[in-house]
MDAnalysis code that builds the backbone (N, CA, C; Angstrom):
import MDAnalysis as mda
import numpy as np

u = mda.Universe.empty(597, n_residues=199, atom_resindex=np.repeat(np.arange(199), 3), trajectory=True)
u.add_TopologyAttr("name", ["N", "CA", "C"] * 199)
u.add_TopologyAttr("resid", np.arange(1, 200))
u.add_TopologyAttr("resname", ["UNK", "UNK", "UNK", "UNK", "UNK", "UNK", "UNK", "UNK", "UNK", "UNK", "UNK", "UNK", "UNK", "UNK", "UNK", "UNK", "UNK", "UNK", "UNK", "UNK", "UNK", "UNK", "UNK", "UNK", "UNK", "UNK", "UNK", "UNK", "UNK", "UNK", "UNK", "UNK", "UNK", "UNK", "UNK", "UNK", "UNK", "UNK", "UNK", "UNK", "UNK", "UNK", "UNK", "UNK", "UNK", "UNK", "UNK", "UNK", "UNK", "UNK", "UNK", "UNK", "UNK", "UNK", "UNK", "UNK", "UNK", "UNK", "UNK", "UNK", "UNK", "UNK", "UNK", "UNK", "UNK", "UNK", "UNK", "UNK", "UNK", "UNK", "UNK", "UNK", "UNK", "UNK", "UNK", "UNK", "UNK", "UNK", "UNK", "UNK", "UNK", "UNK", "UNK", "UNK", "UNK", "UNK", "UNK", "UNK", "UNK", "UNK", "UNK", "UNK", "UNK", "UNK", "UNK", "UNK", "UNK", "UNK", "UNK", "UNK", "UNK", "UNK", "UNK", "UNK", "UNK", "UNK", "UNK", "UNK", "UNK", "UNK", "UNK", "UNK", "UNK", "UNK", "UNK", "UNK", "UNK", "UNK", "UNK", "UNK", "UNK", "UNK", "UNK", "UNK", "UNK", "UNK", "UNK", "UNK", "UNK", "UNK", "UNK", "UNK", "UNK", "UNK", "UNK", "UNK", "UNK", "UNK", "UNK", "UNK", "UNK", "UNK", "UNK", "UNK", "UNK", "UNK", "UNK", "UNK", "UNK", "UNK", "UNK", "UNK", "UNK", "UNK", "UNK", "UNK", "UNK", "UNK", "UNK", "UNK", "UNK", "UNK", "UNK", "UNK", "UNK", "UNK", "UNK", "UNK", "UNK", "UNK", "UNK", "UNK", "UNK", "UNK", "UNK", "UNK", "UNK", "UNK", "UNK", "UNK", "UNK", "UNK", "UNK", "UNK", "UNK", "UNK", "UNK", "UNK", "UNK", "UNK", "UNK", "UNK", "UNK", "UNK", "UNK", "UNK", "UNK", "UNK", "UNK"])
u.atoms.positions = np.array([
    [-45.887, -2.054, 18.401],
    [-45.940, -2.524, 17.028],
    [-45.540, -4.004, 17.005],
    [-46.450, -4.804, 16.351],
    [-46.161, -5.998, 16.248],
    [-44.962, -6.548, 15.258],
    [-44.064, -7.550, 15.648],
    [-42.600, -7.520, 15.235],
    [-42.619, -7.805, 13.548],
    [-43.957, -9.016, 12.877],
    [-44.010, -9.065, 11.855],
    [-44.822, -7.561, 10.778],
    [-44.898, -6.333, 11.832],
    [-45.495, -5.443, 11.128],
    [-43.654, -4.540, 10.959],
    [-43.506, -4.678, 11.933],
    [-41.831, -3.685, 11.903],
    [-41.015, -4.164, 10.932],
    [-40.877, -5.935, 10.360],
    [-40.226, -6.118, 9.512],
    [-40.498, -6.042, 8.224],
    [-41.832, -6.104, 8.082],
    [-42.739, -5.521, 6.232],
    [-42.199, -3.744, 6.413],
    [-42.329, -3.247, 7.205],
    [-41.660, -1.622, 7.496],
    [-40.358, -1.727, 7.139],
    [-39.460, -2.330, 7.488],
    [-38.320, -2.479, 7.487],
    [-37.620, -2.581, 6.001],
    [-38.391, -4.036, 5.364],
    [-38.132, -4.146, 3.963],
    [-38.836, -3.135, 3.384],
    [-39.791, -2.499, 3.029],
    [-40.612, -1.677, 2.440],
    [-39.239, -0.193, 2.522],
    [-39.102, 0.180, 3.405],
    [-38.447, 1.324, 3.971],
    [-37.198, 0.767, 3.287],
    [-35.948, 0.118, 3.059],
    [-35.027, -0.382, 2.764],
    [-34.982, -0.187, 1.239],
    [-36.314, -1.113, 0.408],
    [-36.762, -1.131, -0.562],
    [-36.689, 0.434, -1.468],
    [-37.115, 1.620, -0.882],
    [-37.941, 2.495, -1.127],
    [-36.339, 3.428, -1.404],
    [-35.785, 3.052, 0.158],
    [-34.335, 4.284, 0.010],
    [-33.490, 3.867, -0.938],
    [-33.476, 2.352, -1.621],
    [-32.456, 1.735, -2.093],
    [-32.629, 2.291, -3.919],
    [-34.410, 2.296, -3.971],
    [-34.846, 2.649, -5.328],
    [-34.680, 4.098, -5.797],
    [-34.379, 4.989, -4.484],
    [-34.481, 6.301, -4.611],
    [-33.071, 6.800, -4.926],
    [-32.157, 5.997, -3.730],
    [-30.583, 6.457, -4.607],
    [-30.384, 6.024, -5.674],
    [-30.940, 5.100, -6.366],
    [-30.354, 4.496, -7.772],
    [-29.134, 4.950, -8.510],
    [-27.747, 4.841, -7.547],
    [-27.016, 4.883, -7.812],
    [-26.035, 3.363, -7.207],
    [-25.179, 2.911, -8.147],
    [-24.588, 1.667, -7.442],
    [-23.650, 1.951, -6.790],
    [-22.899, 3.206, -7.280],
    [-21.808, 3.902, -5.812],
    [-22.180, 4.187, -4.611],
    [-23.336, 4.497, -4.322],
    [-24.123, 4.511, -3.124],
    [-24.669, 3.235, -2.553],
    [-25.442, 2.962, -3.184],
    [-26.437, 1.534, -2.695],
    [-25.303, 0.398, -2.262],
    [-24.555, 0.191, -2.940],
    [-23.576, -0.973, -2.526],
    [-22.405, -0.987, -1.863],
    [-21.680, 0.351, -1.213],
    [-21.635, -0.094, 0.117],
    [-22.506, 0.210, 1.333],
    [-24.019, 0.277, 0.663],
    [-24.884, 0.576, 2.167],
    [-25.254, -0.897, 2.450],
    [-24.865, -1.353, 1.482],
    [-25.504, -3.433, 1.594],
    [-24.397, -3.972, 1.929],
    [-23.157, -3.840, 1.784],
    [-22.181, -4.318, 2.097],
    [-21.578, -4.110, 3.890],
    [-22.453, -2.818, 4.253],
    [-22.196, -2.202, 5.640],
    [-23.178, -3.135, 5.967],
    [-24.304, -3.583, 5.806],
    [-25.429, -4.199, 6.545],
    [-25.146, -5.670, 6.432],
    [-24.426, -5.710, 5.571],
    [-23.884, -7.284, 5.507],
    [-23.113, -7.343, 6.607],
    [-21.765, -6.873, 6.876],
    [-21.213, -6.634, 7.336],
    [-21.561, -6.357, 9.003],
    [-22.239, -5.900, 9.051],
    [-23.175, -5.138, 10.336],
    [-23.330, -7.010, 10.842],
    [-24.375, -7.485, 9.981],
    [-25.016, -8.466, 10.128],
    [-23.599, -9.770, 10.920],
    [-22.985, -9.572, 10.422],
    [-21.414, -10.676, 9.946],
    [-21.075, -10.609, 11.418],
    [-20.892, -8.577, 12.069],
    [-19.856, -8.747, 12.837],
    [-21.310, -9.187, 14.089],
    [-22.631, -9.243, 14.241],
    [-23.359, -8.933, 15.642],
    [-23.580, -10.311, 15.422],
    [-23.895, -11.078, 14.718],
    [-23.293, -12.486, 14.837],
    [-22.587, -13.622, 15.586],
    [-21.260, -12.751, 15.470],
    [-20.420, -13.227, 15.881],
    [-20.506, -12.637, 17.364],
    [-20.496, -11.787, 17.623],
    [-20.666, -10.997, 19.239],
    [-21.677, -11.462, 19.788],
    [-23.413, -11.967, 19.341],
    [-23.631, -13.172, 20.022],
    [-23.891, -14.264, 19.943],
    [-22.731, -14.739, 19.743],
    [-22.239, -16.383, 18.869],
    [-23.345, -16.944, 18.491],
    [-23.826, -16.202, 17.863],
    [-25.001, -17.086, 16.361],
    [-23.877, -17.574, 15.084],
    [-24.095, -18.492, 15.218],
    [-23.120, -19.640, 13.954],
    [-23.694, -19.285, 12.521],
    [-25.265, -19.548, 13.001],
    [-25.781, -19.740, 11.849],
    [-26.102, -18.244, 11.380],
    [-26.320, -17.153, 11.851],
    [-26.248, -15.807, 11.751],
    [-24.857, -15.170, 10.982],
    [-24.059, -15.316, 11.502],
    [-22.712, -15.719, 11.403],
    [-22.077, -15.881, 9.677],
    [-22.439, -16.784, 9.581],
    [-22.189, -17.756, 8.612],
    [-23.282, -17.334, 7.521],
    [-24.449, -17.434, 7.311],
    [-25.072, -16.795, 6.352],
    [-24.779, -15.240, 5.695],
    [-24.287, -14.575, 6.770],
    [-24.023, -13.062, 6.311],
    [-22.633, -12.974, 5.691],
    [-21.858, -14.066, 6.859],
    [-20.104, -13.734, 6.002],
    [-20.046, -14.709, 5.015],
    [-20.984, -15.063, 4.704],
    [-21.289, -16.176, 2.931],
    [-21.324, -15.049, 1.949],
    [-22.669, -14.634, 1.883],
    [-22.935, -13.799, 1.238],
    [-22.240, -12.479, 1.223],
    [-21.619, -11.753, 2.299],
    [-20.427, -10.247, 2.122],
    [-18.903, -11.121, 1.532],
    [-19.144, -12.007, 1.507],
    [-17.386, -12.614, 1.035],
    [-17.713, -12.598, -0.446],
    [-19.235, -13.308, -0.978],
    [-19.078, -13.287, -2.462],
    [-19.046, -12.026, -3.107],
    [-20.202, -11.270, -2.140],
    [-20.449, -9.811, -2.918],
    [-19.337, -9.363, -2.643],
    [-18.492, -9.404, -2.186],
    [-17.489, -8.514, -2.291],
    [-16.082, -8.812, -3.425],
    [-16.320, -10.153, -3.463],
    [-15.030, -10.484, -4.333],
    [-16.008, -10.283, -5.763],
    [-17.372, -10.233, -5.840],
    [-18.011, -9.640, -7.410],
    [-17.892, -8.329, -7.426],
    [-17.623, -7.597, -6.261],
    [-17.175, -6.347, -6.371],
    [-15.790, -5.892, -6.710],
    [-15.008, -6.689, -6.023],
    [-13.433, -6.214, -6.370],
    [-13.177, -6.956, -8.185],
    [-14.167, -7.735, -8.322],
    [-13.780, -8.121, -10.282],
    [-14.353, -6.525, -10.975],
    [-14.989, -6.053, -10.637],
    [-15.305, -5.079, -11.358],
    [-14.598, -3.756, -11.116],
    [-14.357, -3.688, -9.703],
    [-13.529, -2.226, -8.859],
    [-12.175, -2.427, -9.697],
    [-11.419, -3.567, -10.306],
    [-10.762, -3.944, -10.586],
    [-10.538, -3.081, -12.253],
    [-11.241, -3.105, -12.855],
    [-11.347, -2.711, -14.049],
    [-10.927, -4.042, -15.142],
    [-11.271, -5.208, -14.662],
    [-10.973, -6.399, -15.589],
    [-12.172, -6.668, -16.408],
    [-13.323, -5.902, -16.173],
    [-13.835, -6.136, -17.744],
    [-13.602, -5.414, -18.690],
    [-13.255, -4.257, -18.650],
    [-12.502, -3.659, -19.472],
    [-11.282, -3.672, -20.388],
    [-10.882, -4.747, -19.352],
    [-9.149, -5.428, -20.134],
    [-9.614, -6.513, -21.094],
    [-10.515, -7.284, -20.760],
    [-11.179, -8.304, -21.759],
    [-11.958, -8.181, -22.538],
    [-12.732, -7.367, -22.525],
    [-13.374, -6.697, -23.225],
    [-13.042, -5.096, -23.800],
    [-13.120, -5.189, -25.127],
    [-12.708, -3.953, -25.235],
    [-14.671, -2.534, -25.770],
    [-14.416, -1.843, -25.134],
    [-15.522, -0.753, -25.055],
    [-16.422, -0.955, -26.528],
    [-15.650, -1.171, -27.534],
    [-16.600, -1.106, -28.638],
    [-17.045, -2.695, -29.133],
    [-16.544, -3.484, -28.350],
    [-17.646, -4.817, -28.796],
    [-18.862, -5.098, -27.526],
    [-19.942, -4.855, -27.901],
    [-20.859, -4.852, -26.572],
    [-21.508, -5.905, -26.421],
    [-21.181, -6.734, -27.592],
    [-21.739, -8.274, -27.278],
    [-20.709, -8.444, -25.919],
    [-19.609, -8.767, -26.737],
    [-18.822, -9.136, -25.585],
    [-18.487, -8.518, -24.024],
    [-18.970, -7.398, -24.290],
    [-18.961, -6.759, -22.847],
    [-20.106, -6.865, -22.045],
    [-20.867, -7.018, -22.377],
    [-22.389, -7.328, -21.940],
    [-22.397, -8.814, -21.521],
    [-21.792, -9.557, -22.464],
    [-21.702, -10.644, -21.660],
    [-20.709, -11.119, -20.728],
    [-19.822, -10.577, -20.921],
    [-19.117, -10.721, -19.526],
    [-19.411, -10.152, -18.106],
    [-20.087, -9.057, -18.334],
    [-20.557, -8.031, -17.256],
    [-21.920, -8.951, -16.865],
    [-22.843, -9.082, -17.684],
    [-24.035, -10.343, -17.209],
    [-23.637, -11.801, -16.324],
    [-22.614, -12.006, -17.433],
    [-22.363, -13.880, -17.386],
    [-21.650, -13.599, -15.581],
    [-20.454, -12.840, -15.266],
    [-19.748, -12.741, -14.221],
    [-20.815, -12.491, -13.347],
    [-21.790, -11.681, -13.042],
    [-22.505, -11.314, -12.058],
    [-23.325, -12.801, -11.838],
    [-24.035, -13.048, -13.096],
    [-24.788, -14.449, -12.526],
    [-23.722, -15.662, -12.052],
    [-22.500, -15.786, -12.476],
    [-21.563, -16.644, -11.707],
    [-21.800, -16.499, -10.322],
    [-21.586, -14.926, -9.952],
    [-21.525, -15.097, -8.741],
    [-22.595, -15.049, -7.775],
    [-23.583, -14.406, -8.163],
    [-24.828, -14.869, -7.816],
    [-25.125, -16.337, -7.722],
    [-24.903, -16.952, -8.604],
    [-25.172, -18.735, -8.748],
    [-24.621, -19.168, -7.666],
    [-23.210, -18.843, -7.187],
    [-21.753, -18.951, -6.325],
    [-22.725, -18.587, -5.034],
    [-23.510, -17.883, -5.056],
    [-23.958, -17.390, -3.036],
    [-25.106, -18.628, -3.225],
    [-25.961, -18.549, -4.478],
    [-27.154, -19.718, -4.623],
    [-26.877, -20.964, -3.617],
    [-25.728, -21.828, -4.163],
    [-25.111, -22.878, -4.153],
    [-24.577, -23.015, -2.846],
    [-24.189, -21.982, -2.338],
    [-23.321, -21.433, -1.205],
    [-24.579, -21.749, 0.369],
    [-25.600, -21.293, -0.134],
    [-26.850, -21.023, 0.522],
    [-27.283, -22.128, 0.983],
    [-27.866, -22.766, -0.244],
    [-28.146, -23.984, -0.075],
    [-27.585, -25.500, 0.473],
    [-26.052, -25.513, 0.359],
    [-25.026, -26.331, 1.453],
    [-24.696, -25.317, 2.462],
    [-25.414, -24.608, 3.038],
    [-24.706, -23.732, 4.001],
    [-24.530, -24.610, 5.363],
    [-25.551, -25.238, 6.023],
    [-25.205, -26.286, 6.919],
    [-24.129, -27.094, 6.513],
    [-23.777, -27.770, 6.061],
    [-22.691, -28.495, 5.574],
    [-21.609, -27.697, 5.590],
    [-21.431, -26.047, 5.103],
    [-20.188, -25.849, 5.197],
    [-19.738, -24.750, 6.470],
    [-20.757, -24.603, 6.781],
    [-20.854, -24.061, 8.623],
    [-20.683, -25.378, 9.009],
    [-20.762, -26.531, 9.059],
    [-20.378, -27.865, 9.565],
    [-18.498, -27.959, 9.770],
    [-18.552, -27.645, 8.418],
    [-17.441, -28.018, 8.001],
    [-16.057, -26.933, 8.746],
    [-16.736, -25.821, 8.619],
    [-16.149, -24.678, 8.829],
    [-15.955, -24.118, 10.723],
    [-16.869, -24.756, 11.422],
    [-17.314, -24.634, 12.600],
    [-17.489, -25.767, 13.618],
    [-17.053, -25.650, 14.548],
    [-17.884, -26.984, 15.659],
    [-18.437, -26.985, 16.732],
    [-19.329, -25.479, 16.257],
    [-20.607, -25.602, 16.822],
    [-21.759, -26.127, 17.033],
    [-22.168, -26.452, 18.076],
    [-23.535, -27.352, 18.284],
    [-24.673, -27.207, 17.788],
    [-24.986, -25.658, 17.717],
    [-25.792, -24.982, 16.998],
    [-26.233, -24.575, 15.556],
    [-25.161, -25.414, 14.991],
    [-25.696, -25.263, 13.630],
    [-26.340, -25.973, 12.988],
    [-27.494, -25.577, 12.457],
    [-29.160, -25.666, 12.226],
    [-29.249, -24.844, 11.059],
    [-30.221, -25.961, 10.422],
    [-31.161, -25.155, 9.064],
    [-32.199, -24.218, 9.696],
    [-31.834, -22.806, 9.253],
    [-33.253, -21.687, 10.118],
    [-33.805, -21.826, 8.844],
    [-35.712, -20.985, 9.751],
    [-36.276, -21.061, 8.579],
    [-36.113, -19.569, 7.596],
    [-34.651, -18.961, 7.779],
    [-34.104, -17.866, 6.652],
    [-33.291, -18.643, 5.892],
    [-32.617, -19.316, 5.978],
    [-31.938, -20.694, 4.965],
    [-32.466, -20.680, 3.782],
    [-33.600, -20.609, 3.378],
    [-34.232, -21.197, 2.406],
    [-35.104, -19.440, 1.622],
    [-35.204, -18.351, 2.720],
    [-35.459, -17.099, 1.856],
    [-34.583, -16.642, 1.552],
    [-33.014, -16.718, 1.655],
    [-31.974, -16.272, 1.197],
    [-31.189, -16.837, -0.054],
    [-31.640, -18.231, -0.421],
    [-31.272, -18.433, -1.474],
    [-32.277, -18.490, -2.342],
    [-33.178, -18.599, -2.517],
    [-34.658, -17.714, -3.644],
    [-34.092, -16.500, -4.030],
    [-33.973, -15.763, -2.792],
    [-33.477, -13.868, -3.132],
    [-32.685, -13.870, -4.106],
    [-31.356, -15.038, -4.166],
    [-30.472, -15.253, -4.629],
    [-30.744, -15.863, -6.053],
    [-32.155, -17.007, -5.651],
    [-32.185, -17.484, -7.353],
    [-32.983, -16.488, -8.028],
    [-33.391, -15.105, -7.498],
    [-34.351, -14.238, -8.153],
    [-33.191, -13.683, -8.957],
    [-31.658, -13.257, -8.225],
    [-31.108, -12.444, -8.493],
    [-30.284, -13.154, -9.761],
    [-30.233, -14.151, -9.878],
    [-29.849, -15.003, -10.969],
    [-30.624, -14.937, -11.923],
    [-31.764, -15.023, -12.093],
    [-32.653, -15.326, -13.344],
    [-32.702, -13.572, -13.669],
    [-32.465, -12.665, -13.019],
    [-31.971, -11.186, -13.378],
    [-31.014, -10.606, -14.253],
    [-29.993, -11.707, -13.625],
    [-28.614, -11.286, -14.618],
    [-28.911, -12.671, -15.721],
    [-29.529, -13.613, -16.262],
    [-29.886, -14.235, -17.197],
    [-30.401, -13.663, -18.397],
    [-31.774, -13.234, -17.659],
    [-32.429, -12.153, -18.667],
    [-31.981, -11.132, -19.013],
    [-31.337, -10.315, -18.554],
    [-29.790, -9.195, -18.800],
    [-29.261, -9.599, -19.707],
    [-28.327, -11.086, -19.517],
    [-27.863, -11.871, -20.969],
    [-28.395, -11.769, -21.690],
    [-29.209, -12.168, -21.578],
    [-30.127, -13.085, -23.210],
    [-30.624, -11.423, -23.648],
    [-30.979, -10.428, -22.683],
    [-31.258, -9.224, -23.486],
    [-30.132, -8.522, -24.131],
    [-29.193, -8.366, -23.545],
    [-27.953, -8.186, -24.421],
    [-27.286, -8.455, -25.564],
    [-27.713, -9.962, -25.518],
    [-27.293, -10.695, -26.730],
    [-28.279, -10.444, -27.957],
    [-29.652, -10.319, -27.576],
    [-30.802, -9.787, -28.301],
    [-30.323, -8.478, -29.083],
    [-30.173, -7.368, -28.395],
    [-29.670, -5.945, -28.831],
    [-28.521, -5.823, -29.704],
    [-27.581, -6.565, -28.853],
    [-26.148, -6.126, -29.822],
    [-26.355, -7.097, -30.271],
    [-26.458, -8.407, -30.842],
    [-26.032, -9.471, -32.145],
    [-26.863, -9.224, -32.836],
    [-28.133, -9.436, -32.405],
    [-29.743, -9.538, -33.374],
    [-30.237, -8.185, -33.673],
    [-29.372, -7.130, -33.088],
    [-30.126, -5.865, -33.512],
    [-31.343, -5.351, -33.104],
    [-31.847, -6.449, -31.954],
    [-33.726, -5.802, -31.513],
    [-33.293, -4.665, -30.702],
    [-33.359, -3.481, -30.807],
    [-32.904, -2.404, -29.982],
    [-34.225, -1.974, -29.224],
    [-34.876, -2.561, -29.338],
    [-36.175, -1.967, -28.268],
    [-35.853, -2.853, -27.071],
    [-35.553, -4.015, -27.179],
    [-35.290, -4.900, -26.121],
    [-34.298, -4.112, -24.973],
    [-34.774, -3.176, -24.476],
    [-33.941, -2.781, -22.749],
    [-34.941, -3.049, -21.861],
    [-35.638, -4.098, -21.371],
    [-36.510, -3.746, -20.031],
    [-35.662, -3.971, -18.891],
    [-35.060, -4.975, -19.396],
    [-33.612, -5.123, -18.264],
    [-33.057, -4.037, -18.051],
    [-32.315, -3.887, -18.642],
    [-31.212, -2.941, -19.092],
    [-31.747, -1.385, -18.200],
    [-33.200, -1.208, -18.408],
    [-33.452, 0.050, -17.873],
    [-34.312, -0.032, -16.461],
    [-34.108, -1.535, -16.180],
    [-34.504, -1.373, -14.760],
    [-34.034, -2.705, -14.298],
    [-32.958, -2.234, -14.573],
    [-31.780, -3.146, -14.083],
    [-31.500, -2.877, -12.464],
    [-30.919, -1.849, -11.568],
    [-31.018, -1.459, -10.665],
    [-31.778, -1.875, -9.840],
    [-32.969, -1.455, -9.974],
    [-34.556, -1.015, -9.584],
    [-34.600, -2.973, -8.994],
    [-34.330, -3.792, -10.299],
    [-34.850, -5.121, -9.862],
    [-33.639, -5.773, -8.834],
    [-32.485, -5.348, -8.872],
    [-31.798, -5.733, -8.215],
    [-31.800, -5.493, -6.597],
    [-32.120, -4.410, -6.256],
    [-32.129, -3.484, -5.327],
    [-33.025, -3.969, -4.589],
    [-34.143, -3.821, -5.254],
    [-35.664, -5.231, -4.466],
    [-35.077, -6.562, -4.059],
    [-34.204, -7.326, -4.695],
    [-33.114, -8.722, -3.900],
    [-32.750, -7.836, -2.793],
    [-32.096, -7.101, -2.789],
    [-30.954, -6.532, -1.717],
    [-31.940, -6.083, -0.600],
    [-32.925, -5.002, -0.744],
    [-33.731, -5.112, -0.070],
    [-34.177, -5.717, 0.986],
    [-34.634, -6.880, 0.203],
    [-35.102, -7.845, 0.909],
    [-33.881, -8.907, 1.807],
    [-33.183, -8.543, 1.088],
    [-31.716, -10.009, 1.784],
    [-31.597, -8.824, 3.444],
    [-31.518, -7.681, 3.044],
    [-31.234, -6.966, 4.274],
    [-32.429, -6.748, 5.596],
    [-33.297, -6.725, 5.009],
    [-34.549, -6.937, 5.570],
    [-34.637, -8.469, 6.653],
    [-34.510, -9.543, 5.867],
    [-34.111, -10.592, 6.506],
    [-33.309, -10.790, 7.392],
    [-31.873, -9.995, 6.781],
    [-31.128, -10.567, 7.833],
    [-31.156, -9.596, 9.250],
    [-31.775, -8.335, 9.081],
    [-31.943, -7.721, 10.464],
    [-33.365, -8.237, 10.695],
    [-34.662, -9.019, 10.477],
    [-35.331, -9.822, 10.845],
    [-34.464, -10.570, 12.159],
    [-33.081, -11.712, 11.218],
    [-32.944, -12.345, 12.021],
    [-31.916, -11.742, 13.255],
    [-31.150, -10.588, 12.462],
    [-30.580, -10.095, 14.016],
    [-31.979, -9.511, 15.546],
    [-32.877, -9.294, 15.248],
    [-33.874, -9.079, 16.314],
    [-34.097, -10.166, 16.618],
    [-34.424, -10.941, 16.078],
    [-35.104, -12.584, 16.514],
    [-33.611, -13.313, 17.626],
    [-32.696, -13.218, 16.928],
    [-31.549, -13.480, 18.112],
    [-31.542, -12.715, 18.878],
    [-31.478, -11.753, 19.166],
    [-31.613, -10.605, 20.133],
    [-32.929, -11.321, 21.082],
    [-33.910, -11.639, 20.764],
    [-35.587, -12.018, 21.328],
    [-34.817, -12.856, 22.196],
    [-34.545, -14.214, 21.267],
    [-33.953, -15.396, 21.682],
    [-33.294, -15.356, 22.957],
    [-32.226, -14.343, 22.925],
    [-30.967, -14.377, 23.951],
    [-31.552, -14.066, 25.225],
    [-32.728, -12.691, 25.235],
    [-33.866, -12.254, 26.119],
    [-34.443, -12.871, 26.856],
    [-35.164, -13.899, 25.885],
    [-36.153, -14.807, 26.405],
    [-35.125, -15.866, 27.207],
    [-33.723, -16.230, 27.138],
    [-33.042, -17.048, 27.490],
    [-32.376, -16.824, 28.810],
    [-32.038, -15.576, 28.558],
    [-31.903, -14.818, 29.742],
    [-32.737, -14.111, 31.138],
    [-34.011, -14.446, 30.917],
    [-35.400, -14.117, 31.666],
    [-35.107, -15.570, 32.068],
    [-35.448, -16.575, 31.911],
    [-35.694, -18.053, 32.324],
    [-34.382, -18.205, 32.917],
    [-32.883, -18.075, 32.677],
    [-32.494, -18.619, 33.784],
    [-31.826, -17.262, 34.607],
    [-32.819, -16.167, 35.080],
    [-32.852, -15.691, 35.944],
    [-34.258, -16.303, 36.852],
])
């Protein structure tokens, strides 16, 4: 099987199990394990830039996870104003989404900064990981602005978000995981092919 057919398999297959649990107690620590996954084989074969893209992204998702595991929108918001809970639950997620965006995009610079390795290089996943990221932003936007639609303005038909909220998120995640075991094989190739030549 040709390697760019195994990785459309890969995301497709990822895609498919992620839409089927549609549950976020499930799905998110199976992304957080693959983050993670990604973070620690990285580091075991000193890919910087492998490395560093995965423990970017499992450091934010996880501290947008512990604001919520936390039960602090609940303290600021109280259950019966849903403007306000909706927008905090929207506005916080696209923070931190924006937060990996931003993160993504100086990632050389702060693998620079962070590292003094020789090897750190713009790959060409650099640049599909923060798209994923600005998809996942303009997600929790439209979430806002649908929220604010429903509860202030009263349009109560307005859920397309709202009811496939998951579903669109899950397709980011998907795909971010898809990528990044893309690039764990491609290092794996790399090390192969590196290791054939100076034998």
């Amino acid at each position: 099987m040709k390697l760019s057919n195994l990785i459309l398999l890969i995301i497709f297959s990822m895609a498919f199990f992620y839409i089927q649990l549609w549950d976020d107690q499930l799905v998110t620590p199976i992304y957080l394990l693959l983050l993670t996954i990604g973070t620690i084989y990285g580091v075991y074969v000193k890919n910087t830039n492998l490395t560093h893209i995965a423990g970017f992204i499992l450091l934010i998702t996880l501290a947008n996870r512990l604001f919520f595991e936390t039960s602090l929108v609940s303290y600021i918001a109280p259950e019966e104003n849903k403007l306000l809970q909706g927008t905090i639950v929207y506005g916080t997620q696209l923070l931190f989404s924006l937060a990996i965006v931003l993160v993504l995009i100086f990632r050389v610079q702060l693998s620079r900064k962070l590292s003094n390795s020789p090897n750190i290089q713009l790959t060409h996943f650099d640049g599909v990981f923060h798209w994923l990221y600005m998809y996942t932003s303009l997600i929790y936007l439209l979430g806002l602005l649908e929220n604010i639609a429903w509860s202030y303005f009263e349009l109560k038909s307005w859920t397309l978000i709202y009811d496939n909220f998951e579903g669109l998120i899950y397709i980011a995640w998907a795909l971010c995981c898809g990528a990044l075991l893309t690039m764990m094989i491609l290092s794996a190739r790399e090390d192969g092919t590196q290791a054939s030549r100076a034998s």
